[in-house]
C-alpha positions as CSV (number, residue, x, y, z in Angstrom):
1,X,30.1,25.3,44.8
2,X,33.3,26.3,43.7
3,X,32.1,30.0,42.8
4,X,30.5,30.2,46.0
5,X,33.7,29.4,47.6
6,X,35.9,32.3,45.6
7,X,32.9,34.8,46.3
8,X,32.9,34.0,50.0
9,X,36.4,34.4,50.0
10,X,36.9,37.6,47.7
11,X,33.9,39.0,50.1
12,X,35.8,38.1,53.8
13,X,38.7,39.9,52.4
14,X,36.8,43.6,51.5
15,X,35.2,43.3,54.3
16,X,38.7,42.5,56.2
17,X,39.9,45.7,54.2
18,X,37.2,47.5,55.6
19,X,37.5,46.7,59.0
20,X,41.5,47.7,59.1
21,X,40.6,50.9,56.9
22,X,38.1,52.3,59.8
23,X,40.3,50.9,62.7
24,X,42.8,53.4,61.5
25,X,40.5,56.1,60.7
26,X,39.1,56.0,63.9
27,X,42.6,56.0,65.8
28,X,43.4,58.9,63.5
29,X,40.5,60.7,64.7
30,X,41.9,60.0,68.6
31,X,45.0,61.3,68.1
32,X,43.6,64.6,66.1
33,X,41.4,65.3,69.0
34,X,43.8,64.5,71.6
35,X,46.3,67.2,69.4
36,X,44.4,69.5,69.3
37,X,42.7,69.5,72.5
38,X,46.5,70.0,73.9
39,X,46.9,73.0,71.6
40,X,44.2,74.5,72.7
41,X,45.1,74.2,76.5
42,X,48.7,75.7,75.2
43,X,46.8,78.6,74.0
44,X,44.8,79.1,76.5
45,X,47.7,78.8,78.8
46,X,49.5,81.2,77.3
47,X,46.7,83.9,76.9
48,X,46.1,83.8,80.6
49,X,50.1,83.6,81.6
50,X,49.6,79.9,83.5
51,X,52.1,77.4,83.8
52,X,50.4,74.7,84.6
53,X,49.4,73.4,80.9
54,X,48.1,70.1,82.4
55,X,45.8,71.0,84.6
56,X,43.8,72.5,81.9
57,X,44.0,69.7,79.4
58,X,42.4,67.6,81.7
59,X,39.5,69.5,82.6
């Protein structure tokens, strides 16, 4: 019983690791995309001479 206990235990804390390791992937991957979606609306604002940088992001 006693090794079932440590391999229960050893096993809820990689898969607690896990869990936090994609949570931060995955707001990572929101803030990338949000970044660069805003880069690209500068660009695009620039190219075409606009001021109005917001307007494009959130179309």
């Amino acid at each position: 019983m006693n090794n079932f206990a440590l391999f229960f235990n050893s096993f809820l804390s990689y898969l607690l690791l896990f869990v936090i390791i994609v949570a931060v992937a995955g707001i990572a991957m929101f803030i990338g995309i949000k970044m660069r979606k805003k880069k690209n609306a500068e660009e695009q604002a620039a190219i075409s001479g606009e001021d109005k940088v917001e307007e494009v992001i959130t179309q």
